[in-house]
N, C-alpha and C positions, 0 to 999 in steps of 0.2 A: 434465714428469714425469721422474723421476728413478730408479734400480732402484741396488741394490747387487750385485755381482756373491759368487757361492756360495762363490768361492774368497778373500774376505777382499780384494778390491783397492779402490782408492777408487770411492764411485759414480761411474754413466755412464749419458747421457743415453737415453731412450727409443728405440730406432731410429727411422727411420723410413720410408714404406712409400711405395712408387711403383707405380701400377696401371697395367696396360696393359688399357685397356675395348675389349673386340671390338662392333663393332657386329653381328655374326655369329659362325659359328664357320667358319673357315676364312679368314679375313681376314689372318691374319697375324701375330697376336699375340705368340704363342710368338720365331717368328722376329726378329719386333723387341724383344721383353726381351731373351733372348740378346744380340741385334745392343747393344744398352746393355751389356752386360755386359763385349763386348770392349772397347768402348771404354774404362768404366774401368779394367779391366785396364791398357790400354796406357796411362794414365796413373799406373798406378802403384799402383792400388785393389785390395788382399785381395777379392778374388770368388772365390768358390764355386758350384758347382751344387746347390743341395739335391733337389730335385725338375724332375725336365721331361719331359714326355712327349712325342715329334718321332711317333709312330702311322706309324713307316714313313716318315717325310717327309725325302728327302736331302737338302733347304736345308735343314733344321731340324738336322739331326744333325753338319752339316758346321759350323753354328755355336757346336757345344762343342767344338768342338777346339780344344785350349790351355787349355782352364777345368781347374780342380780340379775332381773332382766327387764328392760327400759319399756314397759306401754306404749303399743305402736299407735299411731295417728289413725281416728277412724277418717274415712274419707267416702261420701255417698256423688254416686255417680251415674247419672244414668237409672235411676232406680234401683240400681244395688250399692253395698255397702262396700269398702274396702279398706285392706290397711294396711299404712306405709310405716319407713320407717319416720320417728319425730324425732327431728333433727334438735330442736328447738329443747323439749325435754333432755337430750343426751346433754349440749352443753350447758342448762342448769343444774344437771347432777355432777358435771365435770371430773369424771372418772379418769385414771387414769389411763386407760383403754378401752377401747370400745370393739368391739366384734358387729361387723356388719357382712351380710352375706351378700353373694349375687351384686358386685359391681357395677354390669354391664345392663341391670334390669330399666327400663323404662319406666319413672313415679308414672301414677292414676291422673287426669288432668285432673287441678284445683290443688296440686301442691306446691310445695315451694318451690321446688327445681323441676325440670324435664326427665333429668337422669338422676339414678343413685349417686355414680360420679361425684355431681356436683355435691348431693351431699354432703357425704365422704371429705372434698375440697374444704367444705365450713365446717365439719366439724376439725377438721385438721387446723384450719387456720386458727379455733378458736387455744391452741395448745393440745389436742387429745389425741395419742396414739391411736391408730385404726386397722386392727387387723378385718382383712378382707379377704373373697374368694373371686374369681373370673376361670373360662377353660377359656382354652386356647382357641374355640372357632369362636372366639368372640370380638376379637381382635380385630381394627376395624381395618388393619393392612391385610390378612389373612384372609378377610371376609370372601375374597371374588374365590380363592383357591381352595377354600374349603366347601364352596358350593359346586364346585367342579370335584371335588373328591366324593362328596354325599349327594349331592345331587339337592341340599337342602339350603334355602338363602337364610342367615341368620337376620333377622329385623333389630334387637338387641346386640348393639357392638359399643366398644368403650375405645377411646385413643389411644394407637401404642405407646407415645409418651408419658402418660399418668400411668402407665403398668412399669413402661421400662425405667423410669426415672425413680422407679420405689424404694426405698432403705434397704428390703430384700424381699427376693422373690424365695419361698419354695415350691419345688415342680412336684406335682401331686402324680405318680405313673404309675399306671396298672400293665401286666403283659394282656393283649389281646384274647389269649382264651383267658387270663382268670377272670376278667370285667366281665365276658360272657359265661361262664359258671358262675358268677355272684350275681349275674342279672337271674338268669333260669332257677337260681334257690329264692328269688323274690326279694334279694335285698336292696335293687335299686327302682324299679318300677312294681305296678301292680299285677296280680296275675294274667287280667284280661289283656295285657299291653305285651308280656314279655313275648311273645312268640311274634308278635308284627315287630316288634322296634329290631329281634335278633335277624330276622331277614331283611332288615332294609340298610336304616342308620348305622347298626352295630354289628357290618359285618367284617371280617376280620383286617379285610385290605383296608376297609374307612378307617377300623381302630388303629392298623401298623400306622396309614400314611397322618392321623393327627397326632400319632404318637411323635412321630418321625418330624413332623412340623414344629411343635412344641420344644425341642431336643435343638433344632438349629434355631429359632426363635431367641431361647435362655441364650444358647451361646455364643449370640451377638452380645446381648445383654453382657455377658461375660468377658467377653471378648473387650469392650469399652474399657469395662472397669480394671483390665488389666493394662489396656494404653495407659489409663490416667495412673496407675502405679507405676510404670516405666517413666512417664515425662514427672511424676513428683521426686522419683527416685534417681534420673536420671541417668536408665540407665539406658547404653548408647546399641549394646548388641542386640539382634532378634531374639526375642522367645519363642520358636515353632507352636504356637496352641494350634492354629489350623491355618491351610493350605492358603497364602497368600503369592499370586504368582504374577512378576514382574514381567511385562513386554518391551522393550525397547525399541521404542519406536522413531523410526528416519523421515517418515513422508513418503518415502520411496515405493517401487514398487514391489518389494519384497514385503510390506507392512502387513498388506491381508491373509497374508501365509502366516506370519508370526501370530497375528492378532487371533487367527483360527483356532493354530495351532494349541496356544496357548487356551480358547475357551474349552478346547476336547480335554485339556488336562486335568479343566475347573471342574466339568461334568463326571468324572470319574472319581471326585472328593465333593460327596455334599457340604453345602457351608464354603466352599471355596471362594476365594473372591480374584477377580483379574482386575488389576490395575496397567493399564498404557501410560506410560511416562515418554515424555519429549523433550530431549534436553534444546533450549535455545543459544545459540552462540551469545556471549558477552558485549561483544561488539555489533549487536543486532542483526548482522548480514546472516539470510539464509545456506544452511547446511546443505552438501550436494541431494539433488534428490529430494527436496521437504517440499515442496509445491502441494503435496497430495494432502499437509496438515489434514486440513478439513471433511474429506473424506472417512482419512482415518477416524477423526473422533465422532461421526455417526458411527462409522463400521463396531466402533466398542460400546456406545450405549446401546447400540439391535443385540450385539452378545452379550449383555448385561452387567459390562465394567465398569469402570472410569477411567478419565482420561487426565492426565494430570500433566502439567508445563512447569519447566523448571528450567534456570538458569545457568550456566556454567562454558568454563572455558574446557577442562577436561570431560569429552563425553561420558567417559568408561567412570570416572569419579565421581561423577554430579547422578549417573544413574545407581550406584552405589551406596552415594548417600541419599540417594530415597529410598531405597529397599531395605536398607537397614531402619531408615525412620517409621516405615511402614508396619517393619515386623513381617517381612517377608519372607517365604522361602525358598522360592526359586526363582531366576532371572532368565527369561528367556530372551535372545539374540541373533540374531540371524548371520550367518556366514558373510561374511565382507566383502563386499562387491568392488572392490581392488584389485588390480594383477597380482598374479604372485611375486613378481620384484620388489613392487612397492611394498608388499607386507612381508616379505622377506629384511627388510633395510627396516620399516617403520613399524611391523607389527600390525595387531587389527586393536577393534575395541573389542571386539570379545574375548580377544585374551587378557587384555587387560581388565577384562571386568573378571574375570575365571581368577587371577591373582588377585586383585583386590577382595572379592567377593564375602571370603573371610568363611564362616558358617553356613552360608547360602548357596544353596545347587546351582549352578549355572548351564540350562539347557541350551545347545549351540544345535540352530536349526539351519538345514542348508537349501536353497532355492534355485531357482531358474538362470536368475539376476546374479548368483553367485562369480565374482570373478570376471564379468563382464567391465568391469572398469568405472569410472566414475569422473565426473568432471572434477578437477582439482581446483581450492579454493585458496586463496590469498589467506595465509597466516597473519593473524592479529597480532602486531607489535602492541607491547606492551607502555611504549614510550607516547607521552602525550604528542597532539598535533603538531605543538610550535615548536617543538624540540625534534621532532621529522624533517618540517620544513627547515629548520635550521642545517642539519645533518646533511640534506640533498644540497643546499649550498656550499655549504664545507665540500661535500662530494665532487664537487665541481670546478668550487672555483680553485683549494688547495694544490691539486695537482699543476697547476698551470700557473700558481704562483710560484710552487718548487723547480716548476721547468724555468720561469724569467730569472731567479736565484743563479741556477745552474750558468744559465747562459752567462750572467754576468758575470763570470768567471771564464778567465782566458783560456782555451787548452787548445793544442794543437789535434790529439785524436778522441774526437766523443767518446770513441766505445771504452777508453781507461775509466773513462767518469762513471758508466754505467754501474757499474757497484757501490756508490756514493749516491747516485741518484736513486737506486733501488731503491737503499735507507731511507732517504729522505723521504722517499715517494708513501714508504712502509708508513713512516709516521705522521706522514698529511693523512692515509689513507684510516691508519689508526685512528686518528683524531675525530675525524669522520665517523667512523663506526663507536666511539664512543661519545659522540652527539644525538645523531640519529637512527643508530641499528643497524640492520643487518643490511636491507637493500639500499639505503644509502651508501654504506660500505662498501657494496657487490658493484655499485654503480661507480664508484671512485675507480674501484681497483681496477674496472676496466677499462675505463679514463685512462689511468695511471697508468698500466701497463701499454695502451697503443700509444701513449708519449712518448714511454721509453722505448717500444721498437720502432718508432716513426725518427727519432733525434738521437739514440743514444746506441745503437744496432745496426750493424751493416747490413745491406747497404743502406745506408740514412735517407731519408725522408721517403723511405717507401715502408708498407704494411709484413715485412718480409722478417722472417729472423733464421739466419744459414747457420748457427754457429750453436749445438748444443748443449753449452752451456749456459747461453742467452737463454734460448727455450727452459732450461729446468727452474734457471734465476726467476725469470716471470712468472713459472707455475707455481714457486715456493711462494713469489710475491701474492698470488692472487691468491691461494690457501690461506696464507698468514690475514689478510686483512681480510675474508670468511670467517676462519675462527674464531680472531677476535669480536668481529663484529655478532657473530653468536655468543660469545658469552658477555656482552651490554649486553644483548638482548637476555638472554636470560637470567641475567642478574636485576636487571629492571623486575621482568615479571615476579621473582623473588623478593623484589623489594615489596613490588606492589600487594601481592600475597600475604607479605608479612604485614603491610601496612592496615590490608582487611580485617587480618586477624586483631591487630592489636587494637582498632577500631570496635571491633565485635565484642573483643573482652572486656576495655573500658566502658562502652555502650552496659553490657551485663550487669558489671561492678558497680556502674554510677545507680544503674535503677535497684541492684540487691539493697546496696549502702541508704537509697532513697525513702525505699521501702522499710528499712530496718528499722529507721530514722522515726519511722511516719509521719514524713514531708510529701509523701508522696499521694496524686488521687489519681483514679480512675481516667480524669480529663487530661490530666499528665502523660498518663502513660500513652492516649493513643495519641497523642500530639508526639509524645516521640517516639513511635513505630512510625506513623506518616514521614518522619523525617531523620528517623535512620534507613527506611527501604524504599523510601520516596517514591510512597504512594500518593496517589488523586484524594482519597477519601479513606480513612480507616473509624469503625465505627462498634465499640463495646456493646452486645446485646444483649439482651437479659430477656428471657420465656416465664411466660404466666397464663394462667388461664383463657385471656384474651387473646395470645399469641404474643408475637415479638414486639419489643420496643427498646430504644437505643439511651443506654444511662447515662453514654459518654459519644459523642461523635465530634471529628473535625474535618477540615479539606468540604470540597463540593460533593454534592451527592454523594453520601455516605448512605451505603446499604443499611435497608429495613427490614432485611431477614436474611439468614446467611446465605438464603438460595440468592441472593443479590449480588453478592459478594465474590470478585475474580477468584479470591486466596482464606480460604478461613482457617481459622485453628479454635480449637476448642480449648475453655479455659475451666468449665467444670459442667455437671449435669442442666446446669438454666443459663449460661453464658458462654457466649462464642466472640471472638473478634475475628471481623469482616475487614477485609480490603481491599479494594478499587483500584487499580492502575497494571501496570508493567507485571510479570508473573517475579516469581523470586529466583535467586537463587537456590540451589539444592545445599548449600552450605547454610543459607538464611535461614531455611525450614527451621533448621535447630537451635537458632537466636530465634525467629520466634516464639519457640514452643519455650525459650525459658523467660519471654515475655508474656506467655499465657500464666505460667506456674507463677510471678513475678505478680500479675494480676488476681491470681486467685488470692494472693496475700493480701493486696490492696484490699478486695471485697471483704475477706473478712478481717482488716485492719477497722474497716467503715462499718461492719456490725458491732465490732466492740466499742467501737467508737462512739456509737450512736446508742450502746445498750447504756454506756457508762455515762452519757451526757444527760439519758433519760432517770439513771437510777440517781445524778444531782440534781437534777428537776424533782426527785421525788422526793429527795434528801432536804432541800429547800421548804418542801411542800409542806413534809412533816414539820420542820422547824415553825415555819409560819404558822401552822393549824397548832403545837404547842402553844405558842406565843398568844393566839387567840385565844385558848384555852384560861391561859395563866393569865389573859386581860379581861377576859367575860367575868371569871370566877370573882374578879374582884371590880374592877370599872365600875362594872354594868351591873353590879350587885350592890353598889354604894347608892347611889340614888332612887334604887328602886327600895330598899331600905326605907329610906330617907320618906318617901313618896307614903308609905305601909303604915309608918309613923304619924304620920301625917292624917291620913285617915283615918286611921283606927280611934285618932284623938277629934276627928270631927263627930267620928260615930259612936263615940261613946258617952255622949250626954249631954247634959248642957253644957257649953265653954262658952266665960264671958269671953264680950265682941273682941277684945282686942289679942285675948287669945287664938280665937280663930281665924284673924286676921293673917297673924302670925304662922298658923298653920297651913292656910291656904297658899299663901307664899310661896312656902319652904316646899310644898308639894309641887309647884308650879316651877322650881325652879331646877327642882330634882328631875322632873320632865323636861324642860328645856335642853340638858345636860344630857340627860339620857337619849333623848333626839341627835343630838348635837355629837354622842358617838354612834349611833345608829346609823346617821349619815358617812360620815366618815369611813364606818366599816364598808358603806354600798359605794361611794365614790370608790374606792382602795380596789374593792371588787372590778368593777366598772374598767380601770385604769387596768388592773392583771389578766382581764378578759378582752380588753382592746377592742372595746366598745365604744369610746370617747369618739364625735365622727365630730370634732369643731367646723363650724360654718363662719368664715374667714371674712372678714369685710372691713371697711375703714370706719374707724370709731375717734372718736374725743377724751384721752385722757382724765379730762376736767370734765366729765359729765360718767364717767367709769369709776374713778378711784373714790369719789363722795358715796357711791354706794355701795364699793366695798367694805368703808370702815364705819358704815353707819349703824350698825350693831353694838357697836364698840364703847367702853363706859365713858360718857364726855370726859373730856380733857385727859384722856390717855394717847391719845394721837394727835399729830400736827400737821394738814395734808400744806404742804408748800408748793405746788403745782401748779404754775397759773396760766390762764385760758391761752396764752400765746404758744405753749407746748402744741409740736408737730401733731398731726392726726397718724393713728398707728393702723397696723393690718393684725386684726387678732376676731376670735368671738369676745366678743363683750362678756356675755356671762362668765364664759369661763374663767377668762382674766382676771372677773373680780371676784371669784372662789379661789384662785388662787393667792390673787391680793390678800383676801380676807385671813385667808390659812396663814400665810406667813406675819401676817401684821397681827394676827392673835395669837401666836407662839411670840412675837418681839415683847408684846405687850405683859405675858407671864414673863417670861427673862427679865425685864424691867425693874418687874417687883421682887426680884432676888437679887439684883444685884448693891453695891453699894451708894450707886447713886438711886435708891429707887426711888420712885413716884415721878422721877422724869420723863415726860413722856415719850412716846415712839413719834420718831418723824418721819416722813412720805418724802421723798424727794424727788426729783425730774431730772436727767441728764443727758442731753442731746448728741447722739453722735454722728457721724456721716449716714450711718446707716440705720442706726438704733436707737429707739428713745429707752434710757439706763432710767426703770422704776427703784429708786433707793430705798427700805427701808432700814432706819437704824436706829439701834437703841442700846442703852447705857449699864446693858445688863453684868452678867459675869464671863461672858464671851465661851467661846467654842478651842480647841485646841487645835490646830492646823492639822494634825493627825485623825480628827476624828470629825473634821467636819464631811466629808463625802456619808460617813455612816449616821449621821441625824438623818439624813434623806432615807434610810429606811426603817421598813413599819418595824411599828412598836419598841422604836428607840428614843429615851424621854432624856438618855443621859442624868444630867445631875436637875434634874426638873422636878424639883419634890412639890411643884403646887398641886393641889387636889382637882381629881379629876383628870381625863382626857386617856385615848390607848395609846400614845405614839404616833398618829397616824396623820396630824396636820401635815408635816413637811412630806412625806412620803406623797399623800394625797396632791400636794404643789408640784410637787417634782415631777409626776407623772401626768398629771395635767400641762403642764410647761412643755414638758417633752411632747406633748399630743399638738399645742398649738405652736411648735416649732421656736416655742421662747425658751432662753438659755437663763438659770436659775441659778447662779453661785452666790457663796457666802465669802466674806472678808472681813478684817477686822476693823472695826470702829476705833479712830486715831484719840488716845486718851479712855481708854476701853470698850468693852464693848463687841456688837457684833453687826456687821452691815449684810445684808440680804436685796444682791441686786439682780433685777430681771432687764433682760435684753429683749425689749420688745418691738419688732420688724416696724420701719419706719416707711408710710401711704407715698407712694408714685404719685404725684400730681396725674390728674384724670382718673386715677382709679376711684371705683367707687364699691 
């Protein structure tokens, strides 16, 4: 983030703010900001004192000595006097740091701000580092729990956002007994206080549990700042910092065992956190047992978890890779309420999560529900719909095309055929299962097979088969078209797998390659997040003082704060992207988090972007304020010369009449001219400050263009416009200041070129939609190269007549452009240069 500073200098980066967190008060805080302050000092660092309160304290006041220190604000209140800190004086001194004490303190009313905070806020915005102090019961999440530990409600709190979100905290800690030996030698309060504050506020259970508050507080803080190094760095495995424990959760009735289980494990590591993850089937259809969702996810936020929904076709994988994106360290699971056959042949997901798991513990908790069995669910084919329903026909009809084949073939004993039919049967059946999968196949083969023992197996046309070789021949047949038809089937789901992935990586590639580029914005990118995870609404948010607001949003009702938001991911400390629709997949998570990292480039693609687009507006600026320079020095120093002269010879004595004639003139004309760029300069102004507000109506050519050039020396112009020319839509005034600008630069041109003294002509030329203002004259013309650049100030070109800054055509041009008339030059046929304006031609009835 970027601020401009009040006095006009180039922008300058946001300060930035270093907290000193007391675990208490009396700890030392104060003393160690100071202590920071000389050191930079002694290397060299503008430091200031803005605020500091030492309450009596000789370390503390012996540490300003050497500092500047900034004159606080007197402020009278109520009949007494008080003093805050003066914001206002800090950034007219514009230090490079500022030391401000006491964060959290409440201004006097009658000041600028409510809180110090906000302070703090402006002076940071204005560019100025801010080191600061806050203790930790000042915190306004902290507030209810630390009046529960001391029994004392803090009135004075600050947001944990403007603490957490700071360049860097240090945690200022004392042990319990020493803050109370340094209270009892007098070094934090006064005598008459130590003996009440050490029986009440500062006994040693309040000092362990703020110490102790303080310590998990930082190492959320910390905790953050090491996510956002894993997703910049991408790196895929856990870091163990602290106890992150995954619950797997079914819906089922084993969940509030799990859910439990797992909050007694979070209580036995402070700072723990429990997370409940829900895998959703792919194909939408509820999981055995999930009815109880909703249950579950109150039963985790009364245990103070989260509950998180994820997509995936593999459960035991899809909760894998959340735990791993989470940084988690152990996964807890519940015993599989399957028979043992079934997971005997199939396995459970907890062992499958126990071998994926990788670095991560996997607690296996066992239940009531254990082993009681479960309704079994229809396996998701992998094959789209019409290629199923295609498959179930194949399924059906093939066999019984192969049985009217057969038949149509002569034999005397069916059952010879039977090993020919088998084949045939094999490869309708085949066919089948590489159409539609597996239970169109299951469904052929058992077609297929009572064919063949209905027609082709004694005794014929009955369901019978005597002969045990018939029986093995059928069982092979109906294995072989099973097998196959399992592997289309999972050669499908492999393709489709693969087809995800390679989706997800060119998705990756197009927006790195986009971004690299810097084609890429903000509106881009959530436009395609919405439409690689087809979402409702996804919405880029940005945090400021005011709270949330959305830089980029697309889709319907796009979240306005991430608490809106089904799906969010974090993109840096002030930005999050929100999502609205369907939950993700547990593979998705990790495409978007390198859509966040992808976005944080965007954002500050758009600062530098915006820094360097600012620092050629300044670059401009200076050229132009040269350029004014190098025209004042000399312009506007000619006629006023001129003018000095002038005078000086009226006031110096007698001058016969015809001399002073002469003089009064010359003085008059020197003033005209100097007017005449005075003006010029303030139109120029006027046009760069986007003040011009024309008031648009229908006017008369023939009663506009006669008082444009009537300034003009007679017989240098020749207006050929006559009364029958259309009525146009423009302001009148303006038109004819622009008229006048360009028909008095044709006029100088004139007079240099080879036909001079011929005058400038006016012309009129009617077009469907435009009356074309011509003027043209016979000067030494413009080079096709450089006609665009006469249109800017202070460019006279090869204009050596006396007088004027550059500034007529400049002045036209953006005048032009204000009343929506289009002002180009061309060349005069036989030399020359023509200056024609397109001026919007009146609608009948308009007025």
């Amino acid at each position: 983030m970027q601020t401009t500073s009040t006095d006009g200098r180039s922008p300058r980066k946001r300060g930035r703010l270093t907290v000193y967190l007391g675990a208490a008060p009396g700890v030392g805080k104060t003393y160690a900001m100071l202590g920071e302050a000389q050191r930079r000092q002694a290397r060299g660092t503008d430091v200031v004192v803005g605020f500091v309160e030492t309450h009596d304290r000789s370390n503390t006041a012996r540490q300003i000595e050497g500092l500047e220190v900034i004159p606080r604000r007197e402020i009278d209140y109520r009949g007494a006097r008080f003093t805050e800190l003066d914001v206002e004086a800090v950034i007219a001194r514009d230090p490079k740091v500022v030391c401000v004490d006491e964060l959290a303190h409440t201004n006097v009313p009658g000041s600028r701000h409510t809180k110090r905070a906000q302070d703090v806020e402006q002076i940071r915005a204005a560019g100025i580092d801010v080191i600061t102090t806050v203790n930790i019961q000042h915190l306004e999440s902290l507030n209810d729990e630390v009046e529960r530990i001391t029994g004392v409600r803090q009135r004075e709190t600050v947001p944990d956002d403007l603490v957490r979100t700071a360049d860097m905290i240090h945690l200022v800690d004392m042990a319990p007994e020493a803050l109370r030996r340094r209270m009892a030698h007098g070094n934090v309060y006064k005598p008459e206080t130590i003996d009440a504050s050490l029986t009440s506020y500062f006994r040693v259970g309040n000092l362990t549990a703020l110490r102790e508050l303080a310590l998990l507080w930082l190492a959320d803080r910390v905790d953050d700042a090491l996510g956002d190094y894993r997703r910049e760095h991408q790196i895929a495995h856990p870091w163990p910092t602290k106890e992150r424990i995954v619950v797997a959760v079914t819906g089922g009735p084993e969940t509030e065992t799990l859910l439990r289980r797992g909050a007694r494990l979070c209580q036995r590591a402070k700072g723990s956190e429990l997370l409940a993850v829900h895998v959703i089937s792919a194909d939408g259809l509820a999981r055995p047992g999930g009815s109880d969702v909703p249950k579950s996810q109150e039963l985790t936020r009364s245990l103070g978890g989260t509950f998180h929904t994820v997509i995936g076709d593999d459960p035991a994988a899809a909760i894998v890779d959340f735990a791993v994106g989470a940084n988690a360290t152990m996964i807890i699971v519940g015993v599989s309420r399957h028979g043992r056959v079934r997971r005997l042949f199939t396995g459970s997901t907890g062992d499958r999560i126990a071998i994926a798991a990788g670095s991560i513990d996997v607690h296996l908790v066992t239940h009531e529900h254990a082993g009681a069995g479960v309704r079994l669910r229809r396996p998701r084919s992998a094959l789209g719909r019409s290629r199923r329903i295609a498959g179930w026909l194949a399924a059906i009809a093939l066999p019984f095309v192969v049985l009217g084949g057969l038949y149509l073939v002569p034999s005397e004993n069916r059952n010879t055929q039977l090993p020919v039919a088998s084949l045939l049967m094999t490869g309708a059946i085949i066919a089948a299962a590489l159409i539609g999968g597996r239970w169109a196949s299951a469904a052929g083969a058992l077609i297929g097979a009572g064919l063949l023992n209905f027609f082709f197996t004694q005794p014929y046309f009955e369901l019978v088969v005597q002969s045990p070789h018939n029986i093995l021949a059928l069982a092979v047949f109906l294995a072989m078209a099973l097998a196959v038809a399992g592997v289309v089937d999972q050669a499908a789901r492999r393709s489709e797998e693969a087809a995800r992935a390679r989706a997800e990586a060119a998705t990756v590639s197009a927006l790195s390659r986009s971004v690299l580029t810097g084609q890429d914005t903000a509106e881009a990118i959530v436009d395609r997040v919405r439409e690689s995870f087809g979402q409702r609404s996804v919405a880029l948010l940005s945090s400021s003082a005011t709270g949330w607001h959305a830089l980029a949003a697309v889709g319907e009702d796009p979240a306005r704060a991430p608490d809106a938001g089904d799906t969010v991911v974090r993109v840096d400390d002030d930005h999050v992207i929100a999502l609205r629709g369907e939950p993700l997949r547990a593979a998705d998570q990790r495409v978007l988090d390198a859509f966040a990292v992808q976005t944080s480039l965007v954002l500050e693609y758009r600062r530098l972007r915006d820094q360097a687009d600012r620092a050629l507006a300044l670059e401009k600026a200076e050229q132009t304020s040269t350029s004014l320079l190098r025209a004042v020095s000399h312009d506007l120093r000619t006629p006023l010369a001129t003018m000095r002269a002038a005078l000086d010879g009226l006031l110096g004595g007698r001058v016969p009449e015809s001399d002073r004639i002469e003089l009064v003139e010359s003085a008059a004309g020197s003033a005209e001219q100097l007017e005449s760029l005075i003006n010029d300069l303030l139109d120029l102004s006027r046009v760069d400050a986007d003040l011009v507000h024309p008031v648009i109506r229908t006017v008369s050519l023939d009663e506009s263009l006669p008082l444009a050039i009537a300034g003009l020396p007679p017989g240098s112009v020749t207006l050929e416009v006559g009364e029958d020319a259309p009525l146009v839509r423009t302001d009148s005034a303006l038109l004819e200041q622009v008229v006048a600008n360009v028909v008095g630069n044709a006029v100088r041109a004139s007079s240099q070129g080879p036909s001079a003294g011929e005058p400038v002509r006016v012309l009129a030329h009617v077009t469907p939609e435009t009356v074309e203002v011509m003027i043209v004259d016979r000067g030494p013309g413009v080079p096709a190269a450089q006609r665009e650049r006469m249109f800017e100030p202070f460019q006279r070109l090869d204009d050596t007549s006396p007088g004027g800054l550059g500034l007529g055509l400049a002045v036209a041009r953006g005048l032009s452009e204000a009343l929506g008339v289009r002002l180009t030059a061309e060349d005069t046929p036989g030399g020359g240069l023509t200056m024609v304006l397109a001026v919007p031609r009146a609608v009948p009835g308009q007025e």
